[in-house]
C-alpha positions, 0 to 999 in steps of 0.5 A: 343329085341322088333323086327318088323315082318319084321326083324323077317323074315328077321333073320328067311331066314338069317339062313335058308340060313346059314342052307344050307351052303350058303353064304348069299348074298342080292340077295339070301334073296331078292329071298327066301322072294319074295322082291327086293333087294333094300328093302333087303339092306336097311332091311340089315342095319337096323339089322347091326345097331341093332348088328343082322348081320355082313356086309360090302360092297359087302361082304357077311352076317354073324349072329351075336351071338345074331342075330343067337340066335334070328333067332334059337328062331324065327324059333323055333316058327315057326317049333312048330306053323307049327307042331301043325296045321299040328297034327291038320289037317290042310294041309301043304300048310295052315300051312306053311302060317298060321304059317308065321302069328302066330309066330309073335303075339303068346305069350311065355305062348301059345308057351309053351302049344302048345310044351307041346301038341306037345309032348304029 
C-alpha cells in the first residue's frame, strides 16, 4: 500500500501513543504531531477508510492488524535511519529531524544496507 508522508506519521504516532499504554484519542495525536484536531479527524477517517484504524464516534482508536503492521514497519525505518546518523556523528536533535524526512523516501535496497552497516 502506497501511503502518503502524512498518513505514515500519522500511523507511526498511532503506535508510539499505543506503546504508552494510552488510549488514543484525537486530542493526544493532534498534540504529539503539533496539528489541530480538525485535521487529525479528517486524516483519522481517511485511514479508517484505508481499513488502517478502527474508530467510532467519540471512541477512542485502535490499529487495525494491518494498520499496526504498517506502523511497526514504518517506525522501523525510522529507528534504523535514526540509529545510522547518530553512528554517524550527527547530533540527536539533527538525526530526529533528519530521520523524519529519510524514512519516507528511502528505499527497501538502502534500508537494508544501512541495517547491515548498523550491525556490523
Amino acid at each position: 500500500m502506497n501511503l502518503t508522508p502524512s498518513r505514515e506519521d500519522y500511523l507511526e504516532t498511532l503506535l508510539l501513543l499505543e506503546k504508552e499504554n494510552k488510549k488514543i484519542k484525537s486530542v493526544d495525536i493532534a498534540t504529539m504531531l503539533n496539528i489541530s484536531k480538525p485535521s487529525v479527524t479528517k486524516a483519522m477517517n481517511n485511514l479508517k477508510d484505508l481499513g488502517l484504524i478502527e474508530k467510532t464516534s467519540y471512541s477512542s482508536i485502535t490499529l487495525t492488524d494491518e494498520g499496526r503492521k504498517l506502523a511497526e514497519e514504518i517506525f522501523d525505518r525510522h529507528k534504523t535511519i535514526k540509529s545510522f546518523l547518530l553512528k554517524l556523528g550527527v547530533s540527536k536533535e539533527t538525526a530526529d529531524d533528519d530521520c523524519c524526512k529519510i524514512e519516507h523516501v528511502i528505499s527497501k535496497e538502502t534500508l537494508e544496507c544501512i541495517k547491515k552497516f548498523i550491525n556490523e
